[in-house]
RODO-2510 file (C-alpha; in nm, 4 decimals, decimal comma):
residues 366
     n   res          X          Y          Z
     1     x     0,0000     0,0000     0,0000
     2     x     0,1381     0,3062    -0,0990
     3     x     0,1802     0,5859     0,1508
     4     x    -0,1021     0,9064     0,1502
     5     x     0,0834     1,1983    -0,0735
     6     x     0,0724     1,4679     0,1927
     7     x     0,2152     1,7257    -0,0892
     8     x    -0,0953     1,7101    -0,2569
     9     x    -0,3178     1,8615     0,0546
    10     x    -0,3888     2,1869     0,0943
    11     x    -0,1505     2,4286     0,2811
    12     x    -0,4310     2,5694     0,5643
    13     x    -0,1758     2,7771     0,6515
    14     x    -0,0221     2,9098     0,4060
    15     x    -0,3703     2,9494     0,2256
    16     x    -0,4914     3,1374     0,5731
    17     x    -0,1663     3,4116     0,5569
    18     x    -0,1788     3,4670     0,2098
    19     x    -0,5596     3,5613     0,2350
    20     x    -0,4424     3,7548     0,5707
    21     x    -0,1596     3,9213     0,3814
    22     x    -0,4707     4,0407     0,0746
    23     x    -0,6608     4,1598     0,2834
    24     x    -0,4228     4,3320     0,4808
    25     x    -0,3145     4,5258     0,1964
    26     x    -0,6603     4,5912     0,0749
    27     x    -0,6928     4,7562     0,4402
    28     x    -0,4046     4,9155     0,4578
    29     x    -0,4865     5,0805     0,0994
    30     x    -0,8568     5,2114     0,1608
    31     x    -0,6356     5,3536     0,4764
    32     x    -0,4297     5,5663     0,2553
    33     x    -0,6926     5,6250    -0,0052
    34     x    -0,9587     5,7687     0,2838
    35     x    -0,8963     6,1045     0,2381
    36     x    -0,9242     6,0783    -0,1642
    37     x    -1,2300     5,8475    -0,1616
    38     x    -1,4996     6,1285    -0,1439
    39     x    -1,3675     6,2926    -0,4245
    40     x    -1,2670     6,0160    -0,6332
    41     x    -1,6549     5,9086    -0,6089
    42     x    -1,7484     6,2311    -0,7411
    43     x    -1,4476     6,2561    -1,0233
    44     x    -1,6097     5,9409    -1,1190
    45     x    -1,9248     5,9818    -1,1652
    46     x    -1,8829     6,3014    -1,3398
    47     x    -1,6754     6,1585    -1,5895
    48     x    -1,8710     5,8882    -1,6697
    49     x    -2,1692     6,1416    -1,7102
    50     x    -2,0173     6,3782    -1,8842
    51     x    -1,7732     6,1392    -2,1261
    52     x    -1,9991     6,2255    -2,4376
    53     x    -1,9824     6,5677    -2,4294
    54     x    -1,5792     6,4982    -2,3920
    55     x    -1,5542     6,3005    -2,7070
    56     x    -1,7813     6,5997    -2,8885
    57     x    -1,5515     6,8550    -2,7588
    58     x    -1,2607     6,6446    -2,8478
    59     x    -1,3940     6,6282    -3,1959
    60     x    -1,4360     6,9891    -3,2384
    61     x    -1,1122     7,0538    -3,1516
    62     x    -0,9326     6,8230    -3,4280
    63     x    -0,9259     6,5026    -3,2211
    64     x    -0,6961     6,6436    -2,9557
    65     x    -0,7393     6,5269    -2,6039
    66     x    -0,4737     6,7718    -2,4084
    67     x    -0,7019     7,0360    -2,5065
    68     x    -1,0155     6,9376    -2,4491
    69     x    -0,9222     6,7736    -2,1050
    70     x    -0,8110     7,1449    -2,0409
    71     x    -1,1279     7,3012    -2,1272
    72     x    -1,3439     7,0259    -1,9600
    73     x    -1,1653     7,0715    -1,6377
    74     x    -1,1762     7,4635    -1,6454
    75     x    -1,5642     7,4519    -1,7116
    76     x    -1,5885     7,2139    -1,4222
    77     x    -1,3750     7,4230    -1,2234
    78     x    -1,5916     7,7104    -1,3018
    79     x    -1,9159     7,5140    -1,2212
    80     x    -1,7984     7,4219    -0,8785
    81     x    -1,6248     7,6702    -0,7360
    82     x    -1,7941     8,0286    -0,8753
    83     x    -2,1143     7,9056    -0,7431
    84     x    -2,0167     7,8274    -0,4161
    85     x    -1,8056     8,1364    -0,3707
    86     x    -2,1026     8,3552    -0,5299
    87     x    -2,3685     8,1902    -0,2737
    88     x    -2,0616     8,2200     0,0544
    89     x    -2,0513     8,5482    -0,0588
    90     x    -2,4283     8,6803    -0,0712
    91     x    -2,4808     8,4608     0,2409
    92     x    -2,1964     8,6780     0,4584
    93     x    -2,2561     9,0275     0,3111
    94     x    -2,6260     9,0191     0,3370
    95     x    -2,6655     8,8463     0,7003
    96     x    -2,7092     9,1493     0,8900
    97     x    -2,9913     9,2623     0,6457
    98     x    -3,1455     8,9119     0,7133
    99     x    -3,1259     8,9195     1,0405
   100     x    -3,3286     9,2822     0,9840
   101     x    -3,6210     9,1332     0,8017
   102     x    -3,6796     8,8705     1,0632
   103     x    -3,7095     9,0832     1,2684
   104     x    -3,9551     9,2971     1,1019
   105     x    -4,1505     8,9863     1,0014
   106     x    -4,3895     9,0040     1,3284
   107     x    -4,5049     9,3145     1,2152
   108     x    -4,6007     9,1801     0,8730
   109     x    -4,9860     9,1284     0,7921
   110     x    -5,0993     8,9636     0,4239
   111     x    -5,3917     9,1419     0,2660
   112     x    -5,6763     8,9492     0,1843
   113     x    -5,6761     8,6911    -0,0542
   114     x    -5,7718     8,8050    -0,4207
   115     x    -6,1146     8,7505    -0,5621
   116     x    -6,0141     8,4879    -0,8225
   117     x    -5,8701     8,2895    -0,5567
   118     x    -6,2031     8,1282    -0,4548
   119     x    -6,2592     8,0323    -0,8334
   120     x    -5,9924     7,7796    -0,8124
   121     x    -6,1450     7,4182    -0,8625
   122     x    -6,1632     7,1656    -0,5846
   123     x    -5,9715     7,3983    -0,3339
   124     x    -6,0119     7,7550    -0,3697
   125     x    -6,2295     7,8043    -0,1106
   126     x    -6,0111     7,6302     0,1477
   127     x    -5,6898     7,7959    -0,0003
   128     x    -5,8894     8,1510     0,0599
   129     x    -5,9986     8,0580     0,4255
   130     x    -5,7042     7,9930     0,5164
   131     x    -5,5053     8,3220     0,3250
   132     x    -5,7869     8,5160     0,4925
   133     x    -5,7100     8,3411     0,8570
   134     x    -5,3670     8,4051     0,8249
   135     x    -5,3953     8,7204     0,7238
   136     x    -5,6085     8,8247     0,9787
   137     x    -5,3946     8,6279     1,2643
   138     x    -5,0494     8,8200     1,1288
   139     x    -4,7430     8,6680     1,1225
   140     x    -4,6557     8,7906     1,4746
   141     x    -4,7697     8,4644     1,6441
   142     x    -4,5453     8,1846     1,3970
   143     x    -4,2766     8,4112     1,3936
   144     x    -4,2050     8,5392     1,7424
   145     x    -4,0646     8,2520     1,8823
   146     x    -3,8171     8,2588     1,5651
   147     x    -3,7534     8,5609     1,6047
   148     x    -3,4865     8,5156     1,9131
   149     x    -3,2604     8,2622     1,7471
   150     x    -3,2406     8,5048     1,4019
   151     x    -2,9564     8,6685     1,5132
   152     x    -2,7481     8,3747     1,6248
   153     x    -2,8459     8,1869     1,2748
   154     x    -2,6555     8,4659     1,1155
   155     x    -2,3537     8,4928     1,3476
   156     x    -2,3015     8,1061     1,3305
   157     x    -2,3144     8,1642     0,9267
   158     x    -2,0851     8,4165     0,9477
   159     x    -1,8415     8,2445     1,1460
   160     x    -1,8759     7,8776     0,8921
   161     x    -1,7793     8,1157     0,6103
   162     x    -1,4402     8,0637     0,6924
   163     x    -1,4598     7,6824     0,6832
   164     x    -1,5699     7,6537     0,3614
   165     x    -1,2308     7,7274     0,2482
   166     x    -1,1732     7,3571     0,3217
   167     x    -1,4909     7,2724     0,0488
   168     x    -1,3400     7,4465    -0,2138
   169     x    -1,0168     7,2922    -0,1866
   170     x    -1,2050     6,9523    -0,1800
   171     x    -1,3481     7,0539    -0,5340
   172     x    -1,0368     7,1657    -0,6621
   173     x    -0,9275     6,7794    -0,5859
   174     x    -1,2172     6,6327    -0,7652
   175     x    -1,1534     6,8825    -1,0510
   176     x    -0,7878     6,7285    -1,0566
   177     x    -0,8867     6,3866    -1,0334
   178     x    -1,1224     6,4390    -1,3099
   179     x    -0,8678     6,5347    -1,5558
   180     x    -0,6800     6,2353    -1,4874
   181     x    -0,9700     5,9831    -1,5643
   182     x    -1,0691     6,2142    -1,8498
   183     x    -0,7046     6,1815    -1,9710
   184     x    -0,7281     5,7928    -1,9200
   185     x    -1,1104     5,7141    -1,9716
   186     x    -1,1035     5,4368    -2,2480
   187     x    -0,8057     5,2155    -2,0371
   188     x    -1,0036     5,2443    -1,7095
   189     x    -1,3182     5,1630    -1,8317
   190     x    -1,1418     4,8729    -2,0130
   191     x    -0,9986     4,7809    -1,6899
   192     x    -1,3082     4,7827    -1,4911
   193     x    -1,5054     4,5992    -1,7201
   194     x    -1,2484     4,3337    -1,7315
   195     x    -1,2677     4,3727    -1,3941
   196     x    -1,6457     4,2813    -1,3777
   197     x    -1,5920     4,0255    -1,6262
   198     x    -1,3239     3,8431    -1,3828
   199     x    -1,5604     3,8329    -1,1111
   200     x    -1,8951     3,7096    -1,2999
   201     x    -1,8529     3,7144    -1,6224
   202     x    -2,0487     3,8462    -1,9119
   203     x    -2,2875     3,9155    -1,6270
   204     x    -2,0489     4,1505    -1,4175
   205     x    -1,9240     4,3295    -1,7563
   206     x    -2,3292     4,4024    -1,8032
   207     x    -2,3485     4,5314    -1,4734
   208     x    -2,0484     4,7967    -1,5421
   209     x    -2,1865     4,9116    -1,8069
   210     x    -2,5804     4,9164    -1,6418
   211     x    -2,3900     5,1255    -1,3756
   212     x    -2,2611     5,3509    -1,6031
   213     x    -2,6008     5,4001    -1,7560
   214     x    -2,7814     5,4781    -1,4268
   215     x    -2,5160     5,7180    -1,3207
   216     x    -2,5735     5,9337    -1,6775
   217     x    -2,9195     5,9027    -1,6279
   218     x    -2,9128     5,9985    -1,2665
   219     x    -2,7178     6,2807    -1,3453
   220     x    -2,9248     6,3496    -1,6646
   221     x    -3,2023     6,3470    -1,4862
   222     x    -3,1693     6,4903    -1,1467
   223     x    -2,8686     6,7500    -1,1777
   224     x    -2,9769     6,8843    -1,4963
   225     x    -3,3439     6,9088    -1,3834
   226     x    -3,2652     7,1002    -1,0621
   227     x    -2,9917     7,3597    -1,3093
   228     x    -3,2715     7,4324    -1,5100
   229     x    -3,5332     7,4465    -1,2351
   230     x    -3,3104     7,6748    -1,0145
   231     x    -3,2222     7,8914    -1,3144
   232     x    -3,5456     7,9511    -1,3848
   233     x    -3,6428     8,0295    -1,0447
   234     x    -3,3766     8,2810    -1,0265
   235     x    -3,5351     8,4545    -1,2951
   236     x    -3,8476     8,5126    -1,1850
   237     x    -3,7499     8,6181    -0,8055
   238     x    -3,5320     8,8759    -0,9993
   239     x    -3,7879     8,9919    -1,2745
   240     x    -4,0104     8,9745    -0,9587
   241     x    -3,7720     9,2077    -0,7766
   242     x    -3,8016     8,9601    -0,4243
   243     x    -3,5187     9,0482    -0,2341
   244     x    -3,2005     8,8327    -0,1372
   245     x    -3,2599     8,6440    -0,4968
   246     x    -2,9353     8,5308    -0,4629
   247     x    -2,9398     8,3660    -0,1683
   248     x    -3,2577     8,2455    -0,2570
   249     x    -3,1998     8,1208    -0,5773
   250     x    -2,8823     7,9113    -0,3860
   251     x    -3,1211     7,7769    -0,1386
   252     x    -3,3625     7,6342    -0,4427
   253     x    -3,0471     7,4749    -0,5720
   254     x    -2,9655     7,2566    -0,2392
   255     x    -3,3331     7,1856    -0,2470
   256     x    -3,3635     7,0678    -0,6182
   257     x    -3,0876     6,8511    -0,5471
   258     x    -3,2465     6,6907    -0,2471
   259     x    -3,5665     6,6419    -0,4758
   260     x    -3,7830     6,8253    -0,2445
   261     x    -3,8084     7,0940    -0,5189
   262     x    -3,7985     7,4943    -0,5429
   263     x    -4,2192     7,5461    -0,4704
   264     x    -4,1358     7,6144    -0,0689
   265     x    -3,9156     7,9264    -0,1437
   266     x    -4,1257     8,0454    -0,4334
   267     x    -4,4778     8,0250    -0,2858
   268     x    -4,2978     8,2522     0,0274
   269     x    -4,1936     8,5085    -0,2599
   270     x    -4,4908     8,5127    -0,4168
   271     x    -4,6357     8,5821    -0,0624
   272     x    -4,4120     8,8343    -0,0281
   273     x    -4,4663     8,9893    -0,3577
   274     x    -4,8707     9,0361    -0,3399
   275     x    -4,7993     9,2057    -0,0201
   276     x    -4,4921     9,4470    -0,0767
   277     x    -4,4982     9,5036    -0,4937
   278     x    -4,9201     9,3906    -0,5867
   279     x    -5,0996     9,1801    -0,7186
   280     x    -5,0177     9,1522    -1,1014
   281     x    -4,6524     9,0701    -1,0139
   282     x    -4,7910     8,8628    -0,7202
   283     x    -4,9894     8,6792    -0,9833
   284     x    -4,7408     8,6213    -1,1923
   285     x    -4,4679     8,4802    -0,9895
   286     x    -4,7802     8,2417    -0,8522
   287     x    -4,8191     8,1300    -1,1975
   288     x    -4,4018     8,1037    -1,2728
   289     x    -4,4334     7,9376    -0,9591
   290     x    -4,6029     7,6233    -1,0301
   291     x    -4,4730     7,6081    -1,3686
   292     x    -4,1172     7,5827    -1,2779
   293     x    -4,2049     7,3584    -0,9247
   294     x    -4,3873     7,1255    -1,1651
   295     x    -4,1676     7,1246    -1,4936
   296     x    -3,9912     6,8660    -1,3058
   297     x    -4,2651     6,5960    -1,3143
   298     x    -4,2342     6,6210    -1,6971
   299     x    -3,8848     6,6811    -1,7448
   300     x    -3,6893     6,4471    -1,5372
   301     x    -3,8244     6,0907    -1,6763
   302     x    -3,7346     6,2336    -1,9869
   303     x    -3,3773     6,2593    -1,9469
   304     x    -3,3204     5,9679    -1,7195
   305     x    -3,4771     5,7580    -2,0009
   306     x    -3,2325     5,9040    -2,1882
   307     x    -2,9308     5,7676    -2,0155
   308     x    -3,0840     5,4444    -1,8071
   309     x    -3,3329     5,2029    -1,9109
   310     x    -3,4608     5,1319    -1,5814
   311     x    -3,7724     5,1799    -1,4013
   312     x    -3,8435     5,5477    -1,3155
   313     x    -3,9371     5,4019    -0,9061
   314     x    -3,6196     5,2569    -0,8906
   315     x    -3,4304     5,5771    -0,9665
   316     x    -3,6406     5,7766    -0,7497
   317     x    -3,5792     5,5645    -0,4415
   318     x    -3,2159     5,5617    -0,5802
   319     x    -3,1459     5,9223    -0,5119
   320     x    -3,4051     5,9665    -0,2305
   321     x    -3,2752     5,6732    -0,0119
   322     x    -2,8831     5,7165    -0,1128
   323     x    -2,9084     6,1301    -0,0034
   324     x    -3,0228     5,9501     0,3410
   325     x    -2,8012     5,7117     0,3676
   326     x    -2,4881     5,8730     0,2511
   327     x    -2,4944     6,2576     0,1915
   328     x    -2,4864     6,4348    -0,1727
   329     x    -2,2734     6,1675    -0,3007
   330     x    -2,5965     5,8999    -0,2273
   331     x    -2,7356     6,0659    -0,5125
   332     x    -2,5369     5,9113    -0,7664
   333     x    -2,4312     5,5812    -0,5077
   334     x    -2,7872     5,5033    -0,4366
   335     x    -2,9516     5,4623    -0,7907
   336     x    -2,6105     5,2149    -0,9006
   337     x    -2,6673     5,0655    -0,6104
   338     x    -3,0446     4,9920    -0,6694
   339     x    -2,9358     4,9817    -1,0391
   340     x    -2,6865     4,6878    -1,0003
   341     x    -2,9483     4,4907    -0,7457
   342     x    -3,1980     4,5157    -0,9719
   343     x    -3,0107     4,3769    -1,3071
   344     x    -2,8920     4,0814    -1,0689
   345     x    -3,2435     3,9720    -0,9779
   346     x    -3,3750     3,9922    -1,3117
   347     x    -3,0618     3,8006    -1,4587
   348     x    -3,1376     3,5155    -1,1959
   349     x    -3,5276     3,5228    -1,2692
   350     x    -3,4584     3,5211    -1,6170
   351     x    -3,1994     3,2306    -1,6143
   352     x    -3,4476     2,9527    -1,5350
   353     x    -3,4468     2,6855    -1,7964
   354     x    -3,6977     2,7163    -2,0875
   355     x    -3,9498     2,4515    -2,0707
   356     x    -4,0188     2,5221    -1,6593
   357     x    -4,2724     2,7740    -1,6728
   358     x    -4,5087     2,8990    -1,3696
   359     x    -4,9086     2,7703    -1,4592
   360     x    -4,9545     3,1527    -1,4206
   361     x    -4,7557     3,2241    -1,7124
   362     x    -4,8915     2,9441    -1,9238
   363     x    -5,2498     3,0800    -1,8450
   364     x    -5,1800     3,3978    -1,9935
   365     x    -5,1147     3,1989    -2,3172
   366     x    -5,4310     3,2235    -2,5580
***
């Protein structure tokens, strides 16, 4: 009887360290990397959303990358950063005079609601109840206890403004790190879908490029809808003449991203406006009002579509649930997430053998 080949077992130990030592240096990696990751996230998922208007731009310009990486990355730079310094600014110079109208806002009282008002189907008698309540109530009441903390809002805004120093060098990182992917873009991608491929196949290299689609949509559909909703807003507060329409139109901004939408800070102009201008330009910033808060119902399947074929639900909860869950960048995260999930249960639905189909299924035959 021959003796038992121990050579041919497997080294436990030398298995166990060498999975030790991997993930050790996978640890010790994301270590390093920590400070990068937020902005590598977001380098990433802009270029992957804005890669065909690269390749157009890099057209124009005779095929060149160098110089359209360069313009790219100024734009970007532009988009990030003169924003941001723009709403800092407005925010600091005009806190004392913000501070001022709180203050003033007890004293406040609406006038009563116009006559058409009641003609509105369904709910303009309740709507004009309730103007006339509140405007015979004041403002004094819902605003008083406010009223104490105004002050130390504005001194705690004042005294941020210097930290936000620290943001815009965090975008000038993800403006960096985007020119390097944009410089790079067809071997990365190559390398992550091989990379997909080596871990499931044709399967993982469709989920790259299904995550790649949901982040264009996402950012199709979300970012482009709240630039066009905030830039419209930011018309009619101005046309309007409603004060602080800077810092107004940069709230509407943080709220179109969030998806809870610009109708909260235009309805209170348009309040504003019937009392302190009249009511024609009252009336009209009502009616820009609930065209631009509702433009977005229309607009935003539209261009998702464009860049994901996915369910319109599953995008929503996407960016709703990832904004939760893990800040701005969630809004982007969240629908890949969902996105990736989703292809992976249909896939293994899909994948059951031909000639086993559910009685259900076979009933719906005719």
């Amino acid at each position: 009887m021959t003796p038992p080949n121990f050579d041919s077992r497997p080294d436990l130990a030398r298995t166990t360290l060498t999975v030790l030592f991997i993930g050790a240096l996978l640890a010790g990696s994301v270590w390093i990397l920590a400070p990068f990751i937020g902005a590598l996230i977001w380098a990433t998922m802009i270029v992957v959303a804005t890669w065909p208007m690269l390749l157009r731009l890099q057209r124009a310009l005779g095929g060149r990358r160098g110089p359209a990486v360069a313009a790219m990355s100024l734009g970007l730079l532009a988009i990030l950063i003169v924003p941001l310094v723009v709403a800092i600014g407005a925010i600091a110079g005009q806190a004392d005079a913000l501070v001022a109208l709180v203050e003033r806002l007890p004293d406040l009282t609406l006038p009563t609601a116009p006559s058409w008002l009641d003609k509105l189907p369904l709910v303009g008698d309740r709507l004009q109840a309730a103007w006339n309540e509140f405007a015979g109530t004041g403002t004094a009441d819902l605003l008083a206890r406010a009223q104490p903390y105004a002050r130390d809002a504005a001194s705690w805004l004042a005294r941020q403004a210097g930290g936000f120093a620290i943001v815009i060098l965090h975008f000038v990182l993800i403006v960096i790190l985007t020119a390097v992917l944009y410089s790079g873009g067809e071997s990365w991608a190559a390398w992550v879908r091989r990379f997909g491929r080596r871990l499931a196949d044709e399967q993982g290299e469709r989920m790259v490029v299904l995550a790649g689609g949901a982040i264009r949509g996402v950012a199709m559909g979300v970012v482009v809808t709240a630039l066009i909703q905030t830039v419209l807003s930011g018309v009619g507060l101005a046309i309007a003449g409603v004060p602080f329409a800077g810092v107004l139109t940069a709230v509407i901004l943080v709220l179109c991203i969030a998806q809870i939408g610009p109708i909260l800070v235009l309805l209170g102009a348009t309040a504003w406006t019937y009392y302190a201008v009249g009511p024609a330009w009252g009336t009209f910033l009502l009616v820009w009002s609930l065209v631009v808060g509702l433009m977005d119902n229309f607009v935003r399947p539209v261009l998702i579509r464009r860049g994901a074929d996915l369910p319109l639900l599953l995008i929503f909860a996407g960016v709703i649930g990832g904004l939760v869950a893990f800040g701005i960048v969630g809004i982007f995260v969240g629908p890949v997430v969902l996105a990736v999930t989703y292809t992976l249960l249909d896939d293994w639905v899909a994948s059951q053998a031909p000639g086993r189909e559910t009685a259900a299924s076979v009933a719906t035959v005719p």
